[in-house]
C-alpha positions as CSV (number, residue, x, y, z in Angstrom):
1,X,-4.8,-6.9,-34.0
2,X,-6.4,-4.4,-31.9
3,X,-8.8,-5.1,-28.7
4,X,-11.3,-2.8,-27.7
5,X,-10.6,-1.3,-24.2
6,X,-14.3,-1.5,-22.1
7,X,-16.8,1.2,-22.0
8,X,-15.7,1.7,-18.3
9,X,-11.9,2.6,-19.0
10,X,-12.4,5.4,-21.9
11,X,-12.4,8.0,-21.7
12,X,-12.2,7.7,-17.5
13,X,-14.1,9.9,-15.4
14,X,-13.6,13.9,-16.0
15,X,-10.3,14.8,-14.0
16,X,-9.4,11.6,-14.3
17,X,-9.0,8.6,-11.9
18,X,-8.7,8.9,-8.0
19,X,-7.4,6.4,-5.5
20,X,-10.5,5.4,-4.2
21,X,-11.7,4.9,-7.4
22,X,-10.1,1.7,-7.6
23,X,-12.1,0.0,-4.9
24,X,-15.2,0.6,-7.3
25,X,-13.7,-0.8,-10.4
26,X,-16.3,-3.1,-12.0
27,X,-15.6,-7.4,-11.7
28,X,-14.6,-7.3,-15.5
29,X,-11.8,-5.3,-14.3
30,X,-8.2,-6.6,-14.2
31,X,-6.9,-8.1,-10.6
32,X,-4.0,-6.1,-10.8
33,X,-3.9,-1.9,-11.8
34,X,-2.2,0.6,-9.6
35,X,-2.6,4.4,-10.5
36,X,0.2,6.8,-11.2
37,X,-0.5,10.6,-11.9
38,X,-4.2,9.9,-12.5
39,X,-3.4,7.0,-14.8
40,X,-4.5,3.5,-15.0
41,X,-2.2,1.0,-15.3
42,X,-2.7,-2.6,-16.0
43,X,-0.3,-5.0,-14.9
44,X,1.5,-6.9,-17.8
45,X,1.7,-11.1,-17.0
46,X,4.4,-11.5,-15.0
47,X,7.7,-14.0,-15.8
48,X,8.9,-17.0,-14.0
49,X,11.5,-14.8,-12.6
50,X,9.2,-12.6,-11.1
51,X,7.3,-14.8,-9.5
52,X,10.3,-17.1,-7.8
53,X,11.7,-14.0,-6.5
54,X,8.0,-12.7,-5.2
55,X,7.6,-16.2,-3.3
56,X,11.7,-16.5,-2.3
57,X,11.4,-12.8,-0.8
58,X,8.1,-13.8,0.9
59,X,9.3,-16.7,2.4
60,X,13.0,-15.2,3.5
61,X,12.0,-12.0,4.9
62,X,11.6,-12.1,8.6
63,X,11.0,-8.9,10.1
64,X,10.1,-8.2,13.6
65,X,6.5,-8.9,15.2
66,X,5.0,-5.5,14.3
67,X,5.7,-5.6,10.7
68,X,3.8,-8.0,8.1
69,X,5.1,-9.0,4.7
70,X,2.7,-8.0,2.4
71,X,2.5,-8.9,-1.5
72,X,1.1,-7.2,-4.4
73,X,-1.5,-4.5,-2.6
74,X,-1.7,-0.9,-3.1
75,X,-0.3,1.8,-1.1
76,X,-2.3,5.5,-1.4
77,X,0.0,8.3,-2.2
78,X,-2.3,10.8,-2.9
79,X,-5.4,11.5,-4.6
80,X,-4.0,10.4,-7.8
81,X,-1.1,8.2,-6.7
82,X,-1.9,4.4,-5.9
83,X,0.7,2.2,-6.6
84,X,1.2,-1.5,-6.3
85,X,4.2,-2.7,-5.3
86,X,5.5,-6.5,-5.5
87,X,5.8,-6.6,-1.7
88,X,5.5,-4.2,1.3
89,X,6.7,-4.2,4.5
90,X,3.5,-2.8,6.9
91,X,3.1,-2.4,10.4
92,X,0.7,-5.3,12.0
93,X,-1.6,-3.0,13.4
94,X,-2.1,-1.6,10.0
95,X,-3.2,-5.1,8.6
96,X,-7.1,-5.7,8.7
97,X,-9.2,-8.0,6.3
98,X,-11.0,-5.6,4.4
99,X,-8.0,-3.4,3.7
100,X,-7.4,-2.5,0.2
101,X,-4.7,-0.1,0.5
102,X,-1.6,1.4,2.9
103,X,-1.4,4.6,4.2
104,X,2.6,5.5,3.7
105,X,2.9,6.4,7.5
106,X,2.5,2.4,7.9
107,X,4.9,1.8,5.4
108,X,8.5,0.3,6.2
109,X,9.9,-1.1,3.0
110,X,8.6,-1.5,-0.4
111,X,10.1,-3.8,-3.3
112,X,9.8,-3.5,-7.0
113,X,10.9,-6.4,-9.3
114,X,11.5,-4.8,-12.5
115,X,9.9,-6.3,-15.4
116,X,11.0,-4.9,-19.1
117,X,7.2,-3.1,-19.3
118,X,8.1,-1.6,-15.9
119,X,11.7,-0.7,-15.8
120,X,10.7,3.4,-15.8
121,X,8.4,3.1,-13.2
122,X,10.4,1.1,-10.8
123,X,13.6,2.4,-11.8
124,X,12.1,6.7,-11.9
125,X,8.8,7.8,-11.2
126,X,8.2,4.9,-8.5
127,X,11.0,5.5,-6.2
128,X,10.2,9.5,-6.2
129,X,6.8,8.4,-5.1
130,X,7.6,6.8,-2.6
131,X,10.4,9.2,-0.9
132,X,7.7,12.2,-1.6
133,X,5.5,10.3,0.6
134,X,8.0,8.9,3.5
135,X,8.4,5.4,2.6
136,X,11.7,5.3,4.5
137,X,13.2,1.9,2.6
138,X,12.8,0.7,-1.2
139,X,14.3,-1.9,-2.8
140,X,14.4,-2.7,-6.7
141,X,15.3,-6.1,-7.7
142,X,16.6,-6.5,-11.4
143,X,17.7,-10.0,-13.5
144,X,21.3,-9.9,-14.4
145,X,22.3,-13.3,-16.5
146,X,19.7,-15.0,-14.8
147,X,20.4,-14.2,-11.2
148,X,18.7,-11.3,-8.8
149,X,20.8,-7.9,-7.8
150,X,19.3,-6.2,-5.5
151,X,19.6,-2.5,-5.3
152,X,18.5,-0.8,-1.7
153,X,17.7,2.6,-0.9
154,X,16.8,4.7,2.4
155,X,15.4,7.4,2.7
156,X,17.5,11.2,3.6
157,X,15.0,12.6,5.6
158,X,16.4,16.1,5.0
159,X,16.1,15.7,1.1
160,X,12.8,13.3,0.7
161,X,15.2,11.3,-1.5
162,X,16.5,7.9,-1.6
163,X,20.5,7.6,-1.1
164,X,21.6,4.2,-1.9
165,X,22.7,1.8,0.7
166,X,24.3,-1.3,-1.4
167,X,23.9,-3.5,-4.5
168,X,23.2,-7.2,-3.6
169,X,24.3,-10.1,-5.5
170,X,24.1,-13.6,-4.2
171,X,23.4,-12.8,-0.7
172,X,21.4,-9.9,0.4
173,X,22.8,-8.4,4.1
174,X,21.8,-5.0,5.5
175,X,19.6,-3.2,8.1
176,X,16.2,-1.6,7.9
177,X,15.7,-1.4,11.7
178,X,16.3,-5.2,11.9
179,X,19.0,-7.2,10.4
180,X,18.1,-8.5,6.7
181,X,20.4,-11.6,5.6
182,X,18.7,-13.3,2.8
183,X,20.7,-16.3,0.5
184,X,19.6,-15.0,-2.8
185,X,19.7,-18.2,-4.9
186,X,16.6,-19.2,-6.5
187,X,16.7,-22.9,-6.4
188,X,15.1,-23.1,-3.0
189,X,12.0,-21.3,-4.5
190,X,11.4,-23.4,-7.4
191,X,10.1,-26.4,-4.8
């Protein structure tokens, strides 16, 4: 079985697709599609695992007063590079209500939690992305039997590349300009 994409999607505008472009979208549009290299991408439905992780991260992570947890908005890369991460990590002055999208000099951390239609892009083209552009912390959250590893990154300011920092299972301890202990058992989220 096949389904029609819309009339508004194909063939895309000549040049293809631009980050501003996807404040103008039309209302039939999908809530969720980030662009990388020009390209829309839908999001695919996400999984219970996904979603206890999103809420559990949202409701562990305490940074300091002038950074704001955000979830699941864009952040502009470029003029063809708008991706949407699970969560951000912004700076509170960069936080207004009609914002649609970050500018990476107001990024501190970004998360991905991988989903089998998205392990490429958070695993490679994501996390090049992102240390192109500045984004001095990324983290990448994977299921292993059932549980959450967390893989963190910073960013070698000489290289423009992420070095890793430590793999996380269980318990979640490091520093990203502020001490970061997070129990990572699940059970608490489910309530």
């Amino acid at each position: 079985m096949t389904t029609a994409l819309p009339e508004w999607f194909w063939p895309g505008p000549p040049g293809g697709w631009t980050a501003d472009m996807l404040d103008r979208l039309p209302p039939d549009a999908p809530k969720h599609v980030e662009l990388i290299d020009g390209s829309l991408v839908m999001m695919s439905p996400q999984t219970y695992f996904h979603m206890l992780m999103l809420r559990h991260l949202e409701q562990r992570l305490t940074p300091p007063p002038d950074l704001v947890v955000v979830r699941e908005m864009t952040v502009t890369l470029g003029l063809r590079q708008r991706p949407e991460p699970d969560i951000l990590l912004v700076n509170e002055t960069a936080v207004a209500s009609k914002v649609t999208s970050f500018k990476p000099d107001d990024v501190h951390l970004v998360i991905e939690v991988v989903s089998d239609e998205s392990k490429d892009r958070d695993r490679t083209t994501k996390p090049i992305k992102y240390s192109s552009a500045g984004i001095k912390h990324f983290w990448r959250i994977e299921q292993e039997d059932g549980a959450p590893v967390v893989y963190t990154f910073e960013l070698e300011p000489a290289m423009m590349a992420y070095v890793p920092t430590g793999i996380h299972r269980r318990r979640l301890r490091t520093n990203i300009g502020f001490d970061v202990d997070i129990d990572l058992d699940l059970k608490e989220a489910r309530g």
